[in-house]
N, C-alpha and C positions, 0 to 999 in steps of 0.2 A: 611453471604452470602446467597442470597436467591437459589442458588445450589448450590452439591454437587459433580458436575462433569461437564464437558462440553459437546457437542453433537458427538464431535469428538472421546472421550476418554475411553470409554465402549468395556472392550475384554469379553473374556472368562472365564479371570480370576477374572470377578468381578459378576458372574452368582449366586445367591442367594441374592446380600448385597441390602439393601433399599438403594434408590437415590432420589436425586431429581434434574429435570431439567430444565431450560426453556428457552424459543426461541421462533420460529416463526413457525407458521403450514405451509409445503411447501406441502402439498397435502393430502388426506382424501380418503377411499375406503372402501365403508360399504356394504357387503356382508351380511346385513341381521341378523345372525349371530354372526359375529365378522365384527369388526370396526379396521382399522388399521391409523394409522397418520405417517407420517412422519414428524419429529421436525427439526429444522435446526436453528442454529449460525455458526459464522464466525467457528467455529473447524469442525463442521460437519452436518452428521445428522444421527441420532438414530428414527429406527422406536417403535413405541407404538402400545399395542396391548387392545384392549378391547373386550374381548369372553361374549357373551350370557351363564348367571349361574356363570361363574366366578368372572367379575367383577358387582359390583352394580348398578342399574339400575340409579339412578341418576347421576354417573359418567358418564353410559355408554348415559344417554337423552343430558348430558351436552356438551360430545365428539359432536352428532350428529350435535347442533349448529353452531360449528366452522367452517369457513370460510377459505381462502385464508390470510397468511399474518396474523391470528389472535396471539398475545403475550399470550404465555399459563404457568402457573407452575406445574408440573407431578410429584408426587411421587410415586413410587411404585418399584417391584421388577424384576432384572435384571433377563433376564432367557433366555435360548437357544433359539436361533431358527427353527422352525421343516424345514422351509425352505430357507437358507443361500443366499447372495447376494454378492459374492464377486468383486462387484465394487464398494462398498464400505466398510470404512475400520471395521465400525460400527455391517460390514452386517451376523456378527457370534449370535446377539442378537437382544435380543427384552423388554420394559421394559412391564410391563404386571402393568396398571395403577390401582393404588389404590385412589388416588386424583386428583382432576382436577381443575386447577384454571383458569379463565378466569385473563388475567392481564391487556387487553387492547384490543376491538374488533377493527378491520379493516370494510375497505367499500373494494369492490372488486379490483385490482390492474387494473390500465387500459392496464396494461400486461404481459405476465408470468416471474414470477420471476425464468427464467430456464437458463440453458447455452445458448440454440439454445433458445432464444425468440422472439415474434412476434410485439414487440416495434419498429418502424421505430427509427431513431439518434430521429430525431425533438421531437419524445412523450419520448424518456427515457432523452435527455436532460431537457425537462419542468420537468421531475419527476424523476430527479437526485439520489435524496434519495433514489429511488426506486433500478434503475438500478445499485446505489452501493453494493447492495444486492447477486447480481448477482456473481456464481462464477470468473468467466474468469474477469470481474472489480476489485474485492476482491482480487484477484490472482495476478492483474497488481501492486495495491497498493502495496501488500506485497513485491512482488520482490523489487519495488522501495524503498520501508525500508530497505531493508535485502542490497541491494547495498549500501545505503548510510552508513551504518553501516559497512560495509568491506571496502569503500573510506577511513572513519573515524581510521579503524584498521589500515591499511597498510601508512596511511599518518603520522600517529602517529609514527607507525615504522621509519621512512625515515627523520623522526627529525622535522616534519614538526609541527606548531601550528597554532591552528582554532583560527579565529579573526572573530566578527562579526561586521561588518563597519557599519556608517549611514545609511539610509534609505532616509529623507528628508534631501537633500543635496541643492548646488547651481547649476545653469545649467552650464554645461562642453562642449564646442564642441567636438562630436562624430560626429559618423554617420549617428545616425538618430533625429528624432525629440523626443526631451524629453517631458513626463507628466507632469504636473505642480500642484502645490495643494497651493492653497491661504492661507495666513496667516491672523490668526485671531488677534494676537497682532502687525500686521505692517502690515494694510490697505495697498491693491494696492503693496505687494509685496507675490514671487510668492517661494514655493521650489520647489524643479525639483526631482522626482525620478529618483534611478544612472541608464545607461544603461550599466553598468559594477562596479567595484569596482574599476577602474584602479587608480584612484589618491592617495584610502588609502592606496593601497596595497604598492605603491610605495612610502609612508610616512612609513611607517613600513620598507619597506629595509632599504630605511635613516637612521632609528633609530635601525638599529642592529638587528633586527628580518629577518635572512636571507633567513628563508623558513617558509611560509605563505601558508595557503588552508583558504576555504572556499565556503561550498555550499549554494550558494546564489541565491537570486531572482532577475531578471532585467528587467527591462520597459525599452520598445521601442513605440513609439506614430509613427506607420508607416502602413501601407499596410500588408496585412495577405500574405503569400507567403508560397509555401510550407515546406521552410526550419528558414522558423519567426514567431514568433506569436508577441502579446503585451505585453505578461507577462511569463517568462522563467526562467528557473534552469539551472543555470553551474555549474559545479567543476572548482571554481575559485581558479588560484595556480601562486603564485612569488617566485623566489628563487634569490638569489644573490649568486655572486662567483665564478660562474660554468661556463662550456662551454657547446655547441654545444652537445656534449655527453653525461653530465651527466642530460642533460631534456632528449633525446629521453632514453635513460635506462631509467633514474624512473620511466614514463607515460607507456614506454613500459613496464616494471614490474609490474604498476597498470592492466592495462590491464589484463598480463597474470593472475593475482594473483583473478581482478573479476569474471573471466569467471569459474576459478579453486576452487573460497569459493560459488559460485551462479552455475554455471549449471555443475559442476566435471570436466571438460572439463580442462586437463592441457598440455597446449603447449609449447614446447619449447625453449628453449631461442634461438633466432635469431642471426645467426655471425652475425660481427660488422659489421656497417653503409660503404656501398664498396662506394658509390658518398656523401660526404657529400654536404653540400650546405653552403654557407656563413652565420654566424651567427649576422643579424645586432644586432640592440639592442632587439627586441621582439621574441621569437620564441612560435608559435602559435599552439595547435593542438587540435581542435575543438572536447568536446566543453571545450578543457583544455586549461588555457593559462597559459605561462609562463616565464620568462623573467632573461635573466643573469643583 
């Protein structure tokens, strides 16, 4: 590994031991003096400290180099800091650099890689890369991991099993217009990406598998609206067997069970259903669907 810790992971109690780290330079402030860096990966960031007399002077001409966004490797020793930051988690230390590696220079960002940045959508979408950078993006990504992973726990619990269907399929009448992708071994014919899973899912109850999930991707070749796009993720879920009651409990169990493994927030369980509604064959609950 070409480190020994992450940016995130540096307390108090690791004040003496050699490290090495590396990342991305998120900012630079040279006081003449002493030179400080702030390093930053997806765990954190660890400031770096380079003092006039203590550290070497070609370490400290090399620091001066580095730019915005530059890939650096740092070894050196973890040591207190005389003045603590605690807004971040990082903010009880300082590595005090004995090496410096340039890993990869950068050209200037066309915008700051900060929380509140100065990127209109249109420039951080053309530099996508960039803006993934960004905490409050990284942030977004992560939740949406950490949920898919607690769908994945509590579906598991509930007896359910993950099937992952086709992708180039035949065209189905739905409700909107299907994508189509040309075949290369049958000229002038055409697969349709699914705009749901609805047909395998419902081959699988047939065949005995009476509780089915899966999170999947679906095309729709339609108008942008603010509740559609072209290309989407559902928690796609069939059960066979059941009534009316036992889809709204499970989903409503999901529910309570994501808000309580994702933001601690635990609610209650809700008395039973006082107006039920007729249950035809589909019962639907956006963006879960689910079917006796």
């Amino acid at each position: 590994m070409l480190r020994t810790h992450t940016n995130g992971e540096l307390r108090q109690e690791h004040v003496g031991q050699t490290v090495t780290l590396v990342g991305w330079v998120q900012r630079t402030r040279d006081k003449g003096g002493i030179l400080w860096i702030d390093l930053r990966d997806r765990y954190g960031i660890t400031q770096l400290a380079l003092e006039e007399g203590v550290e070497s002077d070609s370490v400290r001409e090399t620091a001066r180099t580095l730019g915005r966004e530059f890939v650096i490797s740092v070894t050196g020793k973890v040591a207190e800091r005389y003045s603590k930051n605690a807004h971040i988690a990082t903010g009880d230390v300082e590595i005090r650099v004995e090496k410096l590696e340039v890993l990869n220079p950068a050209k200037l960002p066309p915008f700051l890689i900060e929380d509140d940045t100065d990127g209109g959508d249109e420039l951080r979408m053309k530099y996508r890369y960039l803006d993934l950078r960004r905490s409050p993006v990284r942030n977004n990504l992560m939740l949406r991991h950490r949920m898919a992973q607690a769908v994945r726990r509590y579906l598991d619990g509930q007896d359910f099993i993950e099937v992952e269907t086709p992708v180039l399929i035949k065209s189905t009448p739905e409700g909107a217009r299907d994508f189509v992708v040309p075949s290369r071994m049958n000229p002038g014919e055409f697969y349709a990406l699914p705009q749901s899973p609805q047909t395998f899912k419902q081959l699988l109850m047939v065949s005995g598998f009476d509780r089915y999930f899966q999170i999947v991707k679906c095309f729709r070749d339609e108008d942008l609206r603010a509740d559609r796009q072209p290309e989407f993720t559902q928690i796609d879920c069939e059960m066979a067997f059941v009534e009316q009651e036992d889809i709204l409990n499970t989903f409503e169990g999901l529910v309570r069970y994501l808000f309580k493994e994702i933001k601690s927030l635990d609610f209650p369980t809700v008395p039973a259903w006082s107006t039920p509604t007729p249950c035809a064959g589909t019962a639907t609950t956006s963006p879960i669907r689910a079917s006796k």
